[in-house]
C-alpha positions in Angstrom: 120.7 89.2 137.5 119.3 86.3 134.7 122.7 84.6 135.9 121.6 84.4 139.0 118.7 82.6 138.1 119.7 80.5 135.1 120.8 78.5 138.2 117.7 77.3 140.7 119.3 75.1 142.6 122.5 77.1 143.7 123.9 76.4 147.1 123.6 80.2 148.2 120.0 80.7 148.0 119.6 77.6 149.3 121.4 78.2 152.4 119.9 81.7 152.3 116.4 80.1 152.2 117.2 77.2 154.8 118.3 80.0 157.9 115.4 82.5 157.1 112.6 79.0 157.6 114.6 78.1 159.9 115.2 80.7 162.4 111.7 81.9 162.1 109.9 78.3 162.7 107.7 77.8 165.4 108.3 75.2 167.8 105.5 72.7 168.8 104.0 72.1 172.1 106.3 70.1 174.5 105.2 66.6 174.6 106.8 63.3 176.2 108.7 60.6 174.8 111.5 60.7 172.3 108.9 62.6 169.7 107.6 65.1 172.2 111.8 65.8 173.2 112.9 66.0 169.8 110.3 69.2 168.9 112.5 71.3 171.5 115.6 70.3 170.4 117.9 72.2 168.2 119.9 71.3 165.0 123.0 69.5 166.4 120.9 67.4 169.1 118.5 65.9 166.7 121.3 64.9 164.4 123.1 63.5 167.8 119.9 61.6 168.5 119.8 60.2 165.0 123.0 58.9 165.2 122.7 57.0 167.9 119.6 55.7 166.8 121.4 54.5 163.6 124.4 52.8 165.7 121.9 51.3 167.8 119.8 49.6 164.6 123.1 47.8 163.8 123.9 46.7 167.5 120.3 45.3 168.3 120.6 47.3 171.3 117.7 50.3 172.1 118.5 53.9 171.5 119.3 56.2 174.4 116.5 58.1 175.9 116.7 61.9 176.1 115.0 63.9 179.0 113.1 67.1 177.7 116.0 69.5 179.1 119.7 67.7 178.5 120.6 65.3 176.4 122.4 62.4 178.4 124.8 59.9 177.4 124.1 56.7 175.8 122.3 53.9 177.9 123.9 50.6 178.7 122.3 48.1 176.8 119.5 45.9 178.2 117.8 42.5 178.2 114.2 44.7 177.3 116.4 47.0 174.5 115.5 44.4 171.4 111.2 44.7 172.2 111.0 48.2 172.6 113.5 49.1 169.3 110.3 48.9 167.3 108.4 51.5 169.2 111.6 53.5 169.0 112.2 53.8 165.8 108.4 54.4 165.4 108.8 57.5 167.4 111.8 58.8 166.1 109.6 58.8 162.8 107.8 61.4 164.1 110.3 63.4 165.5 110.1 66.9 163.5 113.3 67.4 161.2 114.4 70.3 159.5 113.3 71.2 156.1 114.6 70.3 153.1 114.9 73.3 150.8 113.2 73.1 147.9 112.5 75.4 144.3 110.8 78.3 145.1 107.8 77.9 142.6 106.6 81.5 143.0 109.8 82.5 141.4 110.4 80.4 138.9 106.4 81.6 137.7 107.9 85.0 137.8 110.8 84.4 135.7 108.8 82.7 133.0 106.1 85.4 133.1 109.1 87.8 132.1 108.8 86.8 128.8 104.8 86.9 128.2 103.9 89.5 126.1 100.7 91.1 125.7 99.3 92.7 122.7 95.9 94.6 121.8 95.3 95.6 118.0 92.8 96.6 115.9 91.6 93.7 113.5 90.1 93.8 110.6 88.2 90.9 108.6 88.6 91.1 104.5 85.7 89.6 103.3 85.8 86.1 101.4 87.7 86.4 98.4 87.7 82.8 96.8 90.7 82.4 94.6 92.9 85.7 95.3 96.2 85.5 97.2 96.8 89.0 97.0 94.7 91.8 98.8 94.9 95.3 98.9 95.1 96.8 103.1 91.9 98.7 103.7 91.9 101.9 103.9 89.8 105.2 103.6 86.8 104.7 102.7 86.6 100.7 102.4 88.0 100.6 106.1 84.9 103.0 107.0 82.6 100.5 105.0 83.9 97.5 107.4 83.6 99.2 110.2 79.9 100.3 109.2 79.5 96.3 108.3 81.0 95.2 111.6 84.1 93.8 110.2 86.7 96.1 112.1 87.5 95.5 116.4 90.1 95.4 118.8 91.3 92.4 120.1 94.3 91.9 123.2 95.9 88.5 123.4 99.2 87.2 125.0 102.1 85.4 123.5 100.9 82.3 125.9 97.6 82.0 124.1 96.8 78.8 122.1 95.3 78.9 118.5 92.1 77.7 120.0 92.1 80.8 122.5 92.8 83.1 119.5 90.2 81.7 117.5 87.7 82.0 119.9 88.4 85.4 120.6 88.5 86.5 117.3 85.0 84.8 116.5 83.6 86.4 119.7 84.4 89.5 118.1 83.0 88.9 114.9 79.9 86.2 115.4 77.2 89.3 115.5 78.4 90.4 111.9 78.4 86.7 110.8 75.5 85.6 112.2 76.5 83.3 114.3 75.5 80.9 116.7 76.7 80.1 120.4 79.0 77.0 119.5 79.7 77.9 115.5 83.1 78.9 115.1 84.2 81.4 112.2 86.4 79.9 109.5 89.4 82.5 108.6 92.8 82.9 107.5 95.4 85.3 108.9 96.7 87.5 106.5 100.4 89.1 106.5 101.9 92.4 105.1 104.1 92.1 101.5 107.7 94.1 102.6 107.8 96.7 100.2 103.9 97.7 99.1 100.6 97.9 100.9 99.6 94.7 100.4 98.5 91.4 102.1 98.8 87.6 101.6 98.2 84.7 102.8 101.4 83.5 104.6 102.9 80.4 103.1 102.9 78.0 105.9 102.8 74.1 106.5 99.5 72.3 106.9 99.7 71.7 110.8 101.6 75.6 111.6 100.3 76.3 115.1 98.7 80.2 115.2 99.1 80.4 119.1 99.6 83.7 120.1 103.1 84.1 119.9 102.7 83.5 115.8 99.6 85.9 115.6 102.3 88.6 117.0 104.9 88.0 115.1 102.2 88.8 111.8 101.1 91.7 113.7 103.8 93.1 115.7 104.0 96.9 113.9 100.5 96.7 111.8 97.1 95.9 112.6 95.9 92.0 112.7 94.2 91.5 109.3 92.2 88.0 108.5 90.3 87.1 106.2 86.9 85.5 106.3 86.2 82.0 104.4 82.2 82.7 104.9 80.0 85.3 103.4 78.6 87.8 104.9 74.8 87.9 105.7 73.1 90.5 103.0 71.5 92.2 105.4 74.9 93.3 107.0 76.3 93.5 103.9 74.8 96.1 101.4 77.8 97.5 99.4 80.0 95.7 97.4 83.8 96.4 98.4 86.2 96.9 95.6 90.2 96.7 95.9 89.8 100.1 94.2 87.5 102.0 96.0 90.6 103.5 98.1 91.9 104.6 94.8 88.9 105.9 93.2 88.5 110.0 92.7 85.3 110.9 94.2 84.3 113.3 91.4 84.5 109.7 89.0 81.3 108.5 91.3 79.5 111.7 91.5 79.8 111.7 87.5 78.4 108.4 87.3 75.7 109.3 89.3 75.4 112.7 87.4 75.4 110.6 83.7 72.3 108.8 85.2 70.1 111.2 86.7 70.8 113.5 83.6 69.2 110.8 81.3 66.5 110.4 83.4 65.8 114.1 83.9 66.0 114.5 80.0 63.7 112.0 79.3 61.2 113.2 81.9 61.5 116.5 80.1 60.7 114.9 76.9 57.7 112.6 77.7 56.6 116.4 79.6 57.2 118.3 76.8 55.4 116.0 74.4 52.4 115.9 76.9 51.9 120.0 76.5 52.1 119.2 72.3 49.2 116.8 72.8 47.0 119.0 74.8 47.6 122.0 72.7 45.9 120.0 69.8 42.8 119.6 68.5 40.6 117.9 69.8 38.8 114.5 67.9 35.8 115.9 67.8 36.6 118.4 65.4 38.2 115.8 63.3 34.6 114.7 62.9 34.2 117.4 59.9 36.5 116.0 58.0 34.1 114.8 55.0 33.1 119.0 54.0 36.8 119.9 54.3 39.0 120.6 51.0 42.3 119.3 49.6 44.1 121.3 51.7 41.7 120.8 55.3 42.7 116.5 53.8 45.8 117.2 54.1 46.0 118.9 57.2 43.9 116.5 58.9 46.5 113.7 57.7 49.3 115.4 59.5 46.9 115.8 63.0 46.4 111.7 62.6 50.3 111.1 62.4 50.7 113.5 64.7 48.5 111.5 67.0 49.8 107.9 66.0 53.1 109.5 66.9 51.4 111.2 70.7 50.8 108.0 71.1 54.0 106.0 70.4 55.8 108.1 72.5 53.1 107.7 75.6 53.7 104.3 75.1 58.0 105.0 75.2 58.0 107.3 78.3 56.1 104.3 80.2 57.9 101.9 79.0 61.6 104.3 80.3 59.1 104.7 83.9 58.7 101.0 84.2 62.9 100.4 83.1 63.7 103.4 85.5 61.8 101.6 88.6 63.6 98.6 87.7 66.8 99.9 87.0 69.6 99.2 90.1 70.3 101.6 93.0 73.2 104.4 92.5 75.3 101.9 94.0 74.7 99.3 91.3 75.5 101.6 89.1 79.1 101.7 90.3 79.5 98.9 88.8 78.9 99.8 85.4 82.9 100.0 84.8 83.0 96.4 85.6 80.6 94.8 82.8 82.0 93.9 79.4 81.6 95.7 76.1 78.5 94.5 75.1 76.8 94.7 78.5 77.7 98.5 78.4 76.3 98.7 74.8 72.7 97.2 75.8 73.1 99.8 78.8 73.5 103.0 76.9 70.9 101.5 74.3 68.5 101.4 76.5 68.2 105.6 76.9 68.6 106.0 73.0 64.4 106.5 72.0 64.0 104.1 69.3 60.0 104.5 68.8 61.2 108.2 67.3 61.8 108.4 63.8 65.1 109.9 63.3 67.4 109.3 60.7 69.1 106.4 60.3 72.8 107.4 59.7 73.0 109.8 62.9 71.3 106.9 64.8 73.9 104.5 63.8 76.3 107.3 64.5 75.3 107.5 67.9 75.9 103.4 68.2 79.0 103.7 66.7 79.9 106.2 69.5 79.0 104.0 72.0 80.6 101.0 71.7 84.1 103.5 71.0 83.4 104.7 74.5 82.7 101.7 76.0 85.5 99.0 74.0 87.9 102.3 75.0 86.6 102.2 79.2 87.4 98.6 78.5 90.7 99.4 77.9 91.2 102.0 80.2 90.1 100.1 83.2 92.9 97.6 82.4 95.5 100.5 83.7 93.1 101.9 86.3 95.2 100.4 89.2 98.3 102.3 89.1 101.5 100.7 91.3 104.7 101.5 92.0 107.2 99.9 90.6 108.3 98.6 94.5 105.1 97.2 95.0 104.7 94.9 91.6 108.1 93.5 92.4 106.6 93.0 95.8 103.8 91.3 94.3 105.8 89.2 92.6 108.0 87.9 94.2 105.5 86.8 96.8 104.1 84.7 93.9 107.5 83.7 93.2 107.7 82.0 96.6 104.7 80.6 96.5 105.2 78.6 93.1 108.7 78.0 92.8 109.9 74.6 94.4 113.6 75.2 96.4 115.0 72.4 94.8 117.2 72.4 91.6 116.7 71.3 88.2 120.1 71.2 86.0 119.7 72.6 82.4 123.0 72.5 80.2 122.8 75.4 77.9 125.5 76.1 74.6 126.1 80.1 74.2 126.4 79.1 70.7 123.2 77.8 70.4 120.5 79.1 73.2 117.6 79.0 71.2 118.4 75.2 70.5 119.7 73.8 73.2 117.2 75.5 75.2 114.0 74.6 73.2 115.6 70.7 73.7 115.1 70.9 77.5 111.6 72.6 78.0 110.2 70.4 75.1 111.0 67.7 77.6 107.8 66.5 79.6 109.2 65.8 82.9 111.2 68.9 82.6 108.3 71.4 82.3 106.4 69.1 84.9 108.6 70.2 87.6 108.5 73.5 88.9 113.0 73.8 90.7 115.0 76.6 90.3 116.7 76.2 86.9 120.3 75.3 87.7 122.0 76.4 84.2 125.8 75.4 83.6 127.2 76.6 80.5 129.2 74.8 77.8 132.1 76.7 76.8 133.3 77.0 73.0 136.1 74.8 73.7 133.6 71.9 75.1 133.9 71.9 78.4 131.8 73.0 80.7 132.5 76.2 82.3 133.2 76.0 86.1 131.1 78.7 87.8 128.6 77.4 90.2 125.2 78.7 89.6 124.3 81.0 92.9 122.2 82.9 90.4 124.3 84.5 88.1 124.3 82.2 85.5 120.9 81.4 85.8 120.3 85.8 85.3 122.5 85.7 82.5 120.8 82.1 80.6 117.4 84.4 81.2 119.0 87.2 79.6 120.0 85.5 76.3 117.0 83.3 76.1 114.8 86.4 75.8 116.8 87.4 72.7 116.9 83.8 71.0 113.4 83.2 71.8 112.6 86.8 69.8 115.4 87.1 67.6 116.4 83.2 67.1 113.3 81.0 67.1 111.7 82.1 64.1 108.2 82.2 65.9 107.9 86.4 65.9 108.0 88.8 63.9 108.2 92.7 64.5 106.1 95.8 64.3 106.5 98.9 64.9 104.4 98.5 68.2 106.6 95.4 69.3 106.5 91.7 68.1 104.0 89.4 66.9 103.5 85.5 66.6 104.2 84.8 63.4 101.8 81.7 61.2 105.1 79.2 61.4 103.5 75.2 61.0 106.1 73.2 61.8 106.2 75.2 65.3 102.5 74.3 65.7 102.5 71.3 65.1 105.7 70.7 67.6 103.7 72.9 70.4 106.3 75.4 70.6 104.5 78.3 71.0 103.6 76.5 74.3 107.1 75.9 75.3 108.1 79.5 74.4 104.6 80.3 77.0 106.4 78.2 79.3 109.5 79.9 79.0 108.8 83.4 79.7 106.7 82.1 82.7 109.9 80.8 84.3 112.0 84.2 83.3 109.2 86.1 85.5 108.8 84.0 88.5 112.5 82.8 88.7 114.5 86.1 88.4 115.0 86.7 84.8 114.6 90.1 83.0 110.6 90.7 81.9 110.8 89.4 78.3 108.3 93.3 77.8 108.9 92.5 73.7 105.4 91.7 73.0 103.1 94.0 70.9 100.4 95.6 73.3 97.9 94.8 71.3 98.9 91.1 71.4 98.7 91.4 75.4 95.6 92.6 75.6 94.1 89.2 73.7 96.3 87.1 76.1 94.9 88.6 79.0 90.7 88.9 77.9 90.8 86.6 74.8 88.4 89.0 73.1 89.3 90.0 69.2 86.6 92.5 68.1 86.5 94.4 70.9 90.9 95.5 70.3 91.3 98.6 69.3 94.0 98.2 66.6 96.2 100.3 64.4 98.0 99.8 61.4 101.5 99.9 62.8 100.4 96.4 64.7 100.8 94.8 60.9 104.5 93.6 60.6 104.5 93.2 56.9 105.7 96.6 55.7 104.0 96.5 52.7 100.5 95.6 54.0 101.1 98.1 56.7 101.9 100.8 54.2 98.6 100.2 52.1 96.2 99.9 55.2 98.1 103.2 56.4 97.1 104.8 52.8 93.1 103.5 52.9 92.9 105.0 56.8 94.4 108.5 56.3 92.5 109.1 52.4 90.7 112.4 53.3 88.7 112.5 49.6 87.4 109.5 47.4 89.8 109.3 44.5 92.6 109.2 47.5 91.0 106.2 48.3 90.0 104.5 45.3 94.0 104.6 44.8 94.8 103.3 48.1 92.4 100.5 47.6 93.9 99.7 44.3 97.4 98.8 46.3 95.3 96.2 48.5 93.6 94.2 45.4 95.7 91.5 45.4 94.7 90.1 48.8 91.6 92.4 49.7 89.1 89.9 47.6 90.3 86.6 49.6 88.9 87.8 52.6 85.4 86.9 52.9 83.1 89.6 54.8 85.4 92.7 53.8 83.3 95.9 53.2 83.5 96.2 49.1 83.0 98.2 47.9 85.4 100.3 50.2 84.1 103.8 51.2 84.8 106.9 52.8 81.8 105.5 55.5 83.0 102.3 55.9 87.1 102.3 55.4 87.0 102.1 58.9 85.5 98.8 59.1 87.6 97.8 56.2 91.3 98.4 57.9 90.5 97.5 61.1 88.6 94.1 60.0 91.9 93.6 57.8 94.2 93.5 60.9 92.1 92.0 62.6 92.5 89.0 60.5 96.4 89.1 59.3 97.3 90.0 63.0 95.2 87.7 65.2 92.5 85.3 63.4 94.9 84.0 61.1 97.3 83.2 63.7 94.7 81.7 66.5 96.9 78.7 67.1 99.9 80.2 68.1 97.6 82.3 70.5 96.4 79.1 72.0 99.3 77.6 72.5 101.0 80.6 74.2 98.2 81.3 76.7 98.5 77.5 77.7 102.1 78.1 78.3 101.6 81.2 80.2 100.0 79.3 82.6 102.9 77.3 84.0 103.7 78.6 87.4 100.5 80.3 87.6 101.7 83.5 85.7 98.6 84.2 83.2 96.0 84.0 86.5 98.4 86.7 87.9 98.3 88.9 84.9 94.9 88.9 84.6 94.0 89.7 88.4 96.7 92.5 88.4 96.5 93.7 85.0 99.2 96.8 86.0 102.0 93.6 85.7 100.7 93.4 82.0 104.3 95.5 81.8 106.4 92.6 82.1 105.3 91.1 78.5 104.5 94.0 76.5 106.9 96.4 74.9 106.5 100.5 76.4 105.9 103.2 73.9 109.7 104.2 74.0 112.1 101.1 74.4 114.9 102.6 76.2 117.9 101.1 77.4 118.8 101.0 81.3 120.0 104.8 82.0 123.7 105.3 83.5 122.2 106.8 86.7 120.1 103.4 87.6 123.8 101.7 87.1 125.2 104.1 88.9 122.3 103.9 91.7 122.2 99.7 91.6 125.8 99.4 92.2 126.5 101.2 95.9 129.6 102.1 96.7 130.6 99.5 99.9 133.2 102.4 100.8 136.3 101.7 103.5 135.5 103.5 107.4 135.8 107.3 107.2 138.4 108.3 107.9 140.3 105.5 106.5 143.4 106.4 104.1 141.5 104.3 101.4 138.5 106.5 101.5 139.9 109.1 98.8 141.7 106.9 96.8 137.6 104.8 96.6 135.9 108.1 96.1 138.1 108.8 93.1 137.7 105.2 91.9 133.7 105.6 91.8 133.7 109.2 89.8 135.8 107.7 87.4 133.7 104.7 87.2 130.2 106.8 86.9 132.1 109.0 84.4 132.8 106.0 82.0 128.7 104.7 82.5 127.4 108.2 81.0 131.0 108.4 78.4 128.9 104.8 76.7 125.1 106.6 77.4 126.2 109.5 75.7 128.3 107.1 72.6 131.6 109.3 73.5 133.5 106.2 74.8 135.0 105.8 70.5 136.4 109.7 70.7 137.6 109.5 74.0 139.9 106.3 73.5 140.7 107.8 69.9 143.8 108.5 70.8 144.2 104.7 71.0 144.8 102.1 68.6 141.6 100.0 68.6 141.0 97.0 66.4 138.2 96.6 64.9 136.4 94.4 66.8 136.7 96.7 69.6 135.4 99.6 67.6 132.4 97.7 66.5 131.6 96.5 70.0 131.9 100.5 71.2 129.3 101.4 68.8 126.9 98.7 70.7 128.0 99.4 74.3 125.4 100.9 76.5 125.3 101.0 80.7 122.7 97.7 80.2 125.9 95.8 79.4 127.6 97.1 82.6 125.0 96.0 84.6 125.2 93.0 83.2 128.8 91.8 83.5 128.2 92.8 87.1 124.8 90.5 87.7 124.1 88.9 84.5 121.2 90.9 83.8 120.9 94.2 81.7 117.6 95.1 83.5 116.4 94.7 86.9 114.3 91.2 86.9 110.7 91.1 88.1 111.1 90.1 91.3 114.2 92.3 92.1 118.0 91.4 92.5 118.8 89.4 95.7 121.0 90.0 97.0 121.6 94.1 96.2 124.3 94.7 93.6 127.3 96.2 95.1 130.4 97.9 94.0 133.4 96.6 95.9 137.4 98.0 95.8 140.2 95.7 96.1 144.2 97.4 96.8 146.3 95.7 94.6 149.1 96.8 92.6 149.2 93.6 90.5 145.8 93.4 88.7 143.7 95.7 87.0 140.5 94.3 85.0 137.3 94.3 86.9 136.3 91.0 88.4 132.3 90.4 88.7 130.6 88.0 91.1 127.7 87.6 89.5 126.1 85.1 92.0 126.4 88.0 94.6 125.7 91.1 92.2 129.4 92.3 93.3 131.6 94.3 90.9 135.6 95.0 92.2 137.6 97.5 91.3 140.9 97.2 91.7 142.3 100.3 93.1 146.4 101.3 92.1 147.9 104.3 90.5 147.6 102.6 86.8 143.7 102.8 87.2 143.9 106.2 89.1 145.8 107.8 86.8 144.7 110.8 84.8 144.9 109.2 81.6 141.9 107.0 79.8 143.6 104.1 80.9 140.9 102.6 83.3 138.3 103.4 80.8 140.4 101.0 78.0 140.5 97.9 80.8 137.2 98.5 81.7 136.6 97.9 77.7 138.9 94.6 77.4 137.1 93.6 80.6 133.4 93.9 79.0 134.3 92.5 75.5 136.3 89.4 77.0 134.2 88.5 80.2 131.5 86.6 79.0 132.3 83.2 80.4 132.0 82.0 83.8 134.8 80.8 86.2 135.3 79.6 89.3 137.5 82.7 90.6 
């Protein structure tokens, strides 16, 4: 049927179209002359007529004259034939002719409205977020709150529509909730869904990208049509704060907060009540008036009724003062917000309900501060892990930053396996190099100094990111280790040369550009990169990477009596008195103050330089912004409380099986291939590769190399990564089979994450032979080629 169409001007519907006008036409009324014959004649006369009006033209002679009912032969020409050929012609002018057929408008408008498509979706406007690519989809309870604030409609538009026509509709929805006037416009961007998580961003598009309506679908097609607005929001439609959380958030959390409140205002109701009763149940001053004809003891007693007063009196003045701080205080809603203040905000909150007009003692009181500012450095903390994502949606997150920093040109890099750390450190030191934000195109020198020949698809570029992390760790002398993870170490020379910025720099390009998370870094030396706040850190001992300094802040915190820990302060006098501001002496109420004040300074004051310089590195590509708006990605810098290697399952899982058809006589021999493959990734988990291929004599080399083997470097000999990178592998790793009698090591494409197997009866034998070239294959395919 579309055939039929593609073609308007094909002869059949034409003709088709020219008999249907033509047989139904009306004829006019008769008339005389040529003009008035030619209106009853048919088809074949008129063209009769018009040919002898055409030979006649060229003779000089006049036409023939028709009568109404026959058409007669052609006149002999005539003296009078050349005046009247003017008023002939004239007439045949006006002779009716048939019509011409012509495009049938009506239906070409009906074929092009087969393709107009009309949508209606809800739409909801985010409110102005300056700064934040990233938002969160509305749902629960903030999607009731928008709806409350006016923020949520329903909208229908057509693929036809212009961008004006869709902005105008869209602030027609929305001008009542804005504010705004007949003519004002709203200002918004359109948002789009992150494949993978429940997230939005702003769609990276060019400057002059049209949003007619066929765009605005395409954002929207199986999710509602989210914007976002670039004006606030009156304050009189807008009376609760929204929070990317409040989704997330366990209702009994906000009914405690509310609780914690009203419970310290109910107590100290009680109290100022309770204090009230005391003072009307004493005696009165009149009876104080006696006082001179009173003995010792009546003295005495009427010294305790005058304190007792001075202190009725104190607290009447406290409980007004709480009234006039309670009618001040914020709404229940504010109060929300309490999770959001820093350390010392939340301090000066909770100090506000401690009664410091009473006369209490003076150790419980700075007990009770001591507790506080615990609970409130540890909320601080724990509100850095309050949003919780899958792992799915942070490589989601990602990666959309990932395309929106990294450039799609290339920038070469020539890196030695010999020498990473050095060869690698003499690129980014470059200026222009670090000023440019390509993909890294890395081509590696061989040992024999030649380049090696693989083209960089992304392999090589996985694997460079893989050995970097261990030189820049292991090699550059710029960290040292704990036992929570490593630790800038005081190195000059490396300050001096800003290389504690390049190595920022550095693990900003592994993140963004598909390297392996360099997660070595001690958490505690995360959580200064991402607040810069020292003295608010809750630190441990096993954050000191000097053994011995560790060992003797270990003793002072765990001595239980006070010869324990005048011992264990012995072991630090040989640095303890160089440190200005140290409790001294050191005792059982302050050691506290005294170890963590000591780390404090070994791990992080003394070292503020390197600090510097790496936070200004971590902000090439925009990395450290990220980290601190989504501090659940904090994971790809620090080290987890159990390092673990990649398991042989997530190998196993990674590499799917890209199988022949069922039913094909390959399928078995395949199936057999892949149990024998997943039975050699959990023989190396389990360190049971040695004894099974004991039977074998293996050099030495290859018995040292078995003892390090784990399913990490599987996974990387088949994508040149030994952990899944940040923003994911692209494409999807594969396991692929190859029938060939003639070869038998495992070839790895690491540009396209492929791994073949070469499937014969020497690998599908019953012996451990496959597990012994899958061996040679790992120790001896470390270079690149162009295979």
């Amino acid at each position: 049927m579309f055939r039929k169409y593609s073609n308007p001007q094909g002869n059949h519907a034409h003709c088709s179209d020219f008999k249907s006008r033509g047989n139904d036409r009306t004829a006019p009324p008769p008339s005389t002359g040529l003009a008035g014959m030619a209106g009853s004649l048919g088809v074949l006369d008129i063209e009769r007529v018009v040919i002898a009006a055409v030979r006649a033209a060229l003779q000089g002679v006049a036409p023939p004259v028709q009568s109404t009912s026959t058409v007669s032969a052609p006149a002999v020409p005539s003296a009078t034939g050349t005046s009247n050929f003017a008023a002939t012609v004239t007439s045949l002018r006006s002779a009716p002719l048939p019509s011409i057929p012509r495009h049938n408008r009506a239906q070409s408008g009906y074929l092009r409205r087969r393709n107009v498509k009309i949508y209606t979706k809800d739409v909801v406007c985010l409110t102005f977020s300056p700064g934040e690519s990233v938002f969160i989809i509305p749902r629960g309870e903030t999607r009731t709150r928008l709806a409350t604030a006016g923020l949520v409609g329903k909208i229908s538009f057509s693929t036809e529509w212009s961008e004006d026509q869709v902005r105008a509709e869209i602030t027609a929805i929305f001008s009542g909730a804005f504010g705004l006037s007949e003519h004002q416009s709203l200002p918004f961007q359109f948002l789009s869904t992150i494949k993978g998580c429940k997230k939005l961003m702003i769609p990276k598009v060019t400057s002059n990208f049209p949003w007619g309506g066929k765009e605005v679908a395409s954002v929207c097609s199986s999710t509602c049509l989210y914007i976002m607005a670039e004006m606030e929001v009156p304050a009189q439609n807008w009376c609760v704060e929204l929070s990317d959380d409040s989704d997330f958030e366990s209702p009994v959390v906000q009914r405690r907060r509310v609780t914690q409140r009203e419970a310290s205002s109910r107590a100290q109701r009680e109290h100022c009540e309770r204090l009230e009763r005391v003072e009307a149940s004493a005696p009165s001053d009149d009876g104080m008036e006696l006082q001179g004809q009173q003995g010792p003891n009546e003295a005495m007693n009427h010294f305790s009724v005058t304190q007792r007063e001075a202190s009725s009196r104190a607290q009447r003045e406290h409980c007004e003062r709480l009234e006039r701080v309670e009618a001040s205080a914020p709404s229940d809603d504010g109060m929300e917000l309490q999770g959001q203040r820093g350390p010392n905000e939340a301090m000066n909150y909770f100090a506000d309900f401690i009664p410091t007009d009473i006369e209490e003692d003076e150790e419980i009181e700075e007990a009770i501060r001591r507790s506080l500012l615990e609970e409130s450095v540890q909320s601080l903390q724990d509100s850095r892990f309050a949003e919780s994502l899958s792992k799915e949606e942070m490589t989601g997150i990602v990666k959309a930053h990932s395309e929106r920093v990294v450039t799609e040109a290339f920038r070469p890099i020539y890196i030695s396996r010999g020498n990473v750390w050095t060869t690698a450190l003499r690129q980014f030191s470059r200026r222009k190099f670090t000023q440019c934000t390509d993909l890294l195109y890395v081509t590696f020198a061989s040992d024999e100094g030649t380049n090696e020949d693989g083209a960089d698809l992304g392999g090589p570029r996985r694997e460079f990111f893989r050995l970097l992390v261990k030189a820049i760790f292991k090699e550059s002398g710029a960290f040292e280790e704990s036992l929570n993870g490593f630790t800038p170490r005081m190195n000059i020379s490396h300050v001096q040369n800003g290389v504690y910025r390049t190595i920022g720099q550095m693990m900003s390009t592994i993140i963004v550009q598909g390297g392996e998370p360099p997660a070595l870094l001690s958490p505690l030396v995360v959580d200064y990169l991402l607040t810069g706040s020292i003295f608010q850190l809750k630190v441990t001992p096993d954050d000191v990477a000097d053994m011995v300094l560790r060992e003797a802040l270990k003793k002072v915190d765990q001595a239980l009596t006070t010869d324990e820990l005048e011992q264990a302060v012995e072991c630090c006098d040989s640095w303890r008195y160089q440190l200005e501001g140290l409790p001294n002496p050191v005792s059982m109420d302050n050691k506290d103050a005294f170890v963590q004040n000591a780390i404090l300074f070994y791990v992080l004051i003394q070292r503020q330089s390197c600090y510097d310089q790496l936070v200004e590195g971590l902000k090439y590509y925009e990395v450290l912004p990220l980290l601190k708006e989504r501090p659940c990605l904090r994971v790809l810098l620090h080290m987890p409380k159990e390092p673990s290697d990649v398991p042989a399952d997530v190998v196993a899982t990674l590499l799917k099986p890209n199988y022949s058809v069922l039913g094909s006589n390959r399928r078995p021999t395949e199936e057999l291939m892949v149990v024998k493959f997943r039975e050699f990734l959990h023989c190396v988990q389990e360190k049971e590769l040695g004894e099974h291929l004991n039977a074998r004599n293996l050099t030495e080399a290859e018995k040292v190399f078995i003892l390090t083997l784990n399913p990490g470097h599987i996974l990387a000999f088949a994508t040149g990564s030994s952990k899944v990178p940040a923003i994911g592998f692209s494409p999807s790793p594969k396991l692929t089979f190859v029938h060939d009698d003639t070869k038998h090591l495992p070839i790895a494409h690491t540009c396209s994450n492929e791994l073949q197997i070469f499937v014969n009866r020497k690998n599908l034998a019953d012996d451990n032979e496959f597990d012994y070239i899958f061996l040679v294959a790992l120790m001896n395919g470390s270079t690149f080629s162009a295979v």
